[in-house]
Legacy VTK file of the C-alpha trace (Angstrom):
# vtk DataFile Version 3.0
C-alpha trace
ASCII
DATASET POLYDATA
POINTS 290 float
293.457 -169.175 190.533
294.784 -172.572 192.422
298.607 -172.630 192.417
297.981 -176.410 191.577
297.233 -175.304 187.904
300.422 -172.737 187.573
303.253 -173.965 185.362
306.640 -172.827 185.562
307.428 -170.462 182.422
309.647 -172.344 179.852
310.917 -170.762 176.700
309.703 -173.787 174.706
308.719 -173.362 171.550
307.291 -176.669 170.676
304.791 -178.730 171.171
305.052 -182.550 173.346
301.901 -183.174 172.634
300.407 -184.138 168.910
296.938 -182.178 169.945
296.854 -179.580 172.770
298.759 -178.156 175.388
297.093 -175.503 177.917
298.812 -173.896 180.735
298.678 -171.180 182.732
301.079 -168.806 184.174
301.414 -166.435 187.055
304.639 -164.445 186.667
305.716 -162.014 189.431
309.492 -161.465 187.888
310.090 -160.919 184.170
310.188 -163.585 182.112
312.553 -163.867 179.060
310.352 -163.287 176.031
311.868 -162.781 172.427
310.079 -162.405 168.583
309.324 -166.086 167.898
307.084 -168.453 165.381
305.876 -171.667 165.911
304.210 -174.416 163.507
300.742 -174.664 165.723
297.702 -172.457 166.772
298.281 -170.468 170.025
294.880 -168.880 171.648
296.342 -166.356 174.326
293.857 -165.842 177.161
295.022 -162.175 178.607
294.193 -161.960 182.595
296.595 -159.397 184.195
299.696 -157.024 183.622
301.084 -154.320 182.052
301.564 -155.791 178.732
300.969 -155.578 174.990
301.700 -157.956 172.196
303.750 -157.875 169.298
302.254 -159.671 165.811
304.449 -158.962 162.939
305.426 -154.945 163.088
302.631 -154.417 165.223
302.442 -153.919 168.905
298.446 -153.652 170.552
297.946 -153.063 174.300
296.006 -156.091 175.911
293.010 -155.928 178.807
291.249 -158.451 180.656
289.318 -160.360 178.287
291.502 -159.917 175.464
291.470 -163.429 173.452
294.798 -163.409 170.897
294.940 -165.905 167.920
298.675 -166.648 166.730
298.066 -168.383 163.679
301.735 -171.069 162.276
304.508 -168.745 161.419
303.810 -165.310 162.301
306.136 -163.707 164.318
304.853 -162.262 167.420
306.466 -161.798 171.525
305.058 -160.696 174.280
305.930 -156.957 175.068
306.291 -156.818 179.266
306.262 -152.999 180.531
306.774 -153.485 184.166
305.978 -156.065 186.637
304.119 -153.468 189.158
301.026 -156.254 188.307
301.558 -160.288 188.036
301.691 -161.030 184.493
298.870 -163.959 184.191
297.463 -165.481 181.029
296.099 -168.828 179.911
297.968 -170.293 176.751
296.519 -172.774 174.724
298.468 -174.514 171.732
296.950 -176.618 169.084
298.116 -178.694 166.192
297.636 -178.619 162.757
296.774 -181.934 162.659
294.167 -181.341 165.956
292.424 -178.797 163.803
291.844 -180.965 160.941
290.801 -183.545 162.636
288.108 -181.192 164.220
287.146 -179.631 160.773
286.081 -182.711 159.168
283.806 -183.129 162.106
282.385 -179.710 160.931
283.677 -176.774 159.548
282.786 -174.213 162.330
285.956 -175.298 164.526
287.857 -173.639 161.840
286.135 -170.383 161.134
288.097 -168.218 163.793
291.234 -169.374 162.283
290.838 -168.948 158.790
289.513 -165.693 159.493
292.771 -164.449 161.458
294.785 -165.752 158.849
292.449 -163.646 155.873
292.048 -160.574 157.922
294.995 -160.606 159.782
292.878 -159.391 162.795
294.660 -161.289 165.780
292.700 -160.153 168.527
289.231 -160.377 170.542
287.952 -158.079 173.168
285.298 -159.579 175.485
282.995 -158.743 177.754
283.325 -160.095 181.840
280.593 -162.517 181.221
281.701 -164.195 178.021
285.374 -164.361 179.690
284.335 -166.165 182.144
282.398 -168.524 180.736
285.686 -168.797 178.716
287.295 -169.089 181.916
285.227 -171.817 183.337
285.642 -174.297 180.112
289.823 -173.818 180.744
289.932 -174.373 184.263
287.247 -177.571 183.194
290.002 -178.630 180.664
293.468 -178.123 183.603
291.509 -179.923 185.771
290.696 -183.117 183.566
294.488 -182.691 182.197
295.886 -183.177 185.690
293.364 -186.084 186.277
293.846 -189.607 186.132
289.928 -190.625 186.689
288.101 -193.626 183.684
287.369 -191.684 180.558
290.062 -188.978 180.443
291.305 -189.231 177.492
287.730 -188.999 175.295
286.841 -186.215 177.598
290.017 -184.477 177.231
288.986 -184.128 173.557
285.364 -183.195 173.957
286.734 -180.227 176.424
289.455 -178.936 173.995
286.837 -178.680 171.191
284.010 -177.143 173.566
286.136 -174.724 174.397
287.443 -174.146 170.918
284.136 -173.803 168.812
282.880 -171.839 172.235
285.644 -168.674 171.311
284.320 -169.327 167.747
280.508 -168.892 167.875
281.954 -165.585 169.899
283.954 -164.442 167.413
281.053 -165.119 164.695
278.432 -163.909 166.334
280.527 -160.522 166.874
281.044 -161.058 163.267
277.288 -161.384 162.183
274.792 -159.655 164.275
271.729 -160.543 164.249
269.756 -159.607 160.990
265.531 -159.569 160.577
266.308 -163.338 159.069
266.166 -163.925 162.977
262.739 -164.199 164.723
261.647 -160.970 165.951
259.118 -161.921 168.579
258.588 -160.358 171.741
259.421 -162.946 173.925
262.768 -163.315 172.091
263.633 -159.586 172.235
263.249 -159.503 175.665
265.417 -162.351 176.569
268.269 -161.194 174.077
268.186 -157.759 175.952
268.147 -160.025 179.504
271.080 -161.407 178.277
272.911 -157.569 177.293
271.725 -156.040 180.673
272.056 -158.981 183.004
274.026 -157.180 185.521
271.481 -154.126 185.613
267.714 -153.862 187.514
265.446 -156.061 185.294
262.542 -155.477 186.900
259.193 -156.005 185.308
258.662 -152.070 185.552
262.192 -151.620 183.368
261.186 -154.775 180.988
257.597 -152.932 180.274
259.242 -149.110 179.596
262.109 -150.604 177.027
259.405 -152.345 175.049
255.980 -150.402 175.598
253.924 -153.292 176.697
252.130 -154.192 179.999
254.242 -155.761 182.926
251.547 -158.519 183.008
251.474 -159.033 179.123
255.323 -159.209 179.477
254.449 -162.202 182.451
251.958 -163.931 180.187
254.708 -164.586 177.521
257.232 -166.103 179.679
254.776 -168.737 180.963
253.240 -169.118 177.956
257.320 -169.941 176.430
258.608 -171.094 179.386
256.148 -172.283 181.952
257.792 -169.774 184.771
258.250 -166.361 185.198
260.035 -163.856 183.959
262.011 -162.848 187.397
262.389 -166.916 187.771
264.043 -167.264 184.355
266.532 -163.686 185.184
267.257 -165.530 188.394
268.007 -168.829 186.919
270.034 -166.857 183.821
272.180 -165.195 186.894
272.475 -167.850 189.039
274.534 -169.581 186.007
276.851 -166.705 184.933
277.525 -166.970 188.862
278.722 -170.347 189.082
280.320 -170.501 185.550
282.504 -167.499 187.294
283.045 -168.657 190.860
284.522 -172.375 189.048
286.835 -169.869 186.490
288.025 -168.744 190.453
286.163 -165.393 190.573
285.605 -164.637 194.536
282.299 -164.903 195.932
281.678 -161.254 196.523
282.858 -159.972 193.177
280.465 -162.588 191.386
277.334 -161.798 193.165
277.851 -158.027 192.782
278.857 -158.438 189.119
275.677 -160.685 188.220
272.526 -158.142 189.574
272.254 -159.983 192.806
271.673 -156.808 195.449
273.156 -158.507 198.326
275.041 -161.856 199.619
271.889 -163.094 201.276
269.718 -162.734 198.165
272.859 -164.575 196.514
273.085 -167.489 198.788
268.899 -168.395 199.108
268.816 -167.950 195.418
272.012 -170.848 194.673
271.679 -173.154 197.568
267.751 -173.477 196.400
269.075 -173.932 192.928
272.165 -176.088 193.247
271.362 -177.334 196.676
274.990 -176.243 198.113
276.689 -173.017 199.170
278.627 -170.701 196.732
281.648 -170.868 198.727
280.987 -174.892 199.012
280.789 -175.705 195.841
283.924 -173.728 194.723
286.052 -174.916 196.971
284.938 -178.878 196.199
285.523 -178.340 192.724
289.227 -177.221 193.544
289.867 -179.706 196.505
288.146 -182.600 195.214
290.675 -184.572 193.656
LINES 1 291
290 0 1 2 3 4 5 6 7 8 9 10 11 12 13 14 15 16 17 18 19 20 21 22 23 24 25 26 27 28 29 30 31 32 33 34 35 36 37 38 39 40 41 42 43 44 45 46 47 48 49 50 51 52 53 54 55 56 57 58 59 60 61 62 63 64 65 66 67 68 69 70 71 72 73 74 75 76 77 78 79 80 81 82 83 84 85 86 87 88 89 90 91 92 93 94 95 96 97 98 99 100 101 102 103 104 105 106 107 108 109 110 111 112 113 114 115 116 117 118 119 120 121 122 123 124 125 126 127 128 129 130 131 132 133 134 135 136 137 138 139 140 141 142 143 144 145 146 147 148 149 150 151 152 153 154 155 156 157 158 159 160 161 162 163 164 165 166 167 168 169 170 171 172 173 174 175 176 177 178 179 180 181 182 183 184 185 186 187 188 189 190 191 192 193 194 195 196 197 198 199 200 201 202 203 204 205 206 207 208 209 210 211 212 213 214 215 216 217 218 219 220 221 222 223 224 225 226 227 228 229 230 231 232 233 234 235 236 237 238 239 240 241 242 243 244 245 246 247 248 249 250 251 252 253 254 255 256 257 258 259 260 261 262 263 264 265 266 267 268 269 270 271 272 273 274 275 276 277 278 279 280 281 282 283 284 285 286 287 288 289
């Protein structure tokens, strides 16, 4: 993560802004942490360190991915076991009034929250590739925040509520798996389980065992959906998991292995024919270029 997004830790406990605040820390000595409430939303994006979190007279262990909703006065501190690893997180605040606003636009931007505050169920484990998609809309959001370009403002507001209903269609979608109401066609089935095994070999051997149909019926239905093939949409379906993690700051190597690509060279064809730049190019201009 660029130091240029790091904020200095502050004991704060309210908000300067009447809709949003984001920031993200990077702490290498303890910071001073105590039981505290607040009137607004807080979304807690866990990255790194050997913490847990206390909600009430709870305390839960946190891991990479972990997404924690603090919902307007409910106690809750951050519980720091040692400083061995940097202690890095995202926090995101949000008004009352923000979230109104957004729910009489539609009613989804709420679900997440009135479902903590029901259920009482503060946190969200998720996988690497939802994360960083996660990722990529914050670091979208910092960057725009610490922008002075035509339009910020209106697009500081469409990027708060992306990412917000984004963590909620997560949450719901965890919530309500898919039922037989849902379209059970082949071609469908297949790309849902592209989408659960994207890091894994999807060749059309693999695609043809898991469902007991021909490699070249399996062909036939992508380019009868899609007008390409099956290893062209994979490739394309990769190729953006890859770049939504190399602009959430993800190094080069760890994305490429992480996404099914077998080797950098593969890798580096595959997105400079896509995006027409380098991996390492285009992450670094979308850092620098301001």
């Amino acid at each position: 993560m660029q130091k240029k997004f790091t904020t200095r830790f502050s004991t704060r406990q309210y908000m300067l802004s009447k809709d949003f605040e984001l920031y993200y820390y990077d702490d290498s000595a303890k910071p001073r942490m105590s039981l505290h409430t607040h009137d607004y939303y807080e979304f807690y994006f866990f990255l790194e360190g050997d913490v847990s979190i206390r909600i009430g007279q709870e305390t839960f262990p946190l891991s990479y991915g972990d997404v924690i909703v603090i919902p307007p006065h409910i106690s809750h501190m951050a519980v720091i076991h040692s400083m061995e690893l940097p202690y890095r997180r995202f926090v995101f605040w949000i008004s009352q009034e923000f979230c109104n606003a957004l729910l009489q636009q539609s009613v989804d931007y709420g679900y997440l929250m009135q479902m903590v505050q029901i259920k009482k169920n503060y946190i969200f484990h998720n996988d690497k590739i939802s994360f960083h998609t996660i990722q990529s809309k914050i670091i979208q959001l910092l960057m725009e925040m610490q922008s002075n370009r035509f339009g910020r403002d209106p697009l500081l507001t469409l990027y708060a509520g992306d990412l917000i209903l984004y963590v909620n269609r997560l949450v719901y979608e965890k919530e309500h798996p898919e039922t037989a109401a849902v379209s059970n066609t082949l071609y469908q089935n297949i790309c849902n389980f592209i989408e659960g095994h994207i890091d894994e070999d999807l060749s059309l051997d693999r695609l043809s065992k898991e469902f007991f149909v021909s490699k070249y019926h399996i062909s036939h239905v992508f380019k009868d959906n899609l007008g390409f093939s099956v290893h062209q949409y994979i490739t394309k379906k990769r190729l953006a998991l890859c770049r939504q993690a190399l602009l959430g700051g993800h190094s080069v190597i760890e994305t490429y292995e992480a996404y099914g690509f077998k080797d950098y060279s593969a890798f580096f064809r595959a997105f400079k024919k896509e995006y027409g730049i380098s991996p390492k190019v285009m992450q670094e201009s979308y850092f620098l270029h301001r």
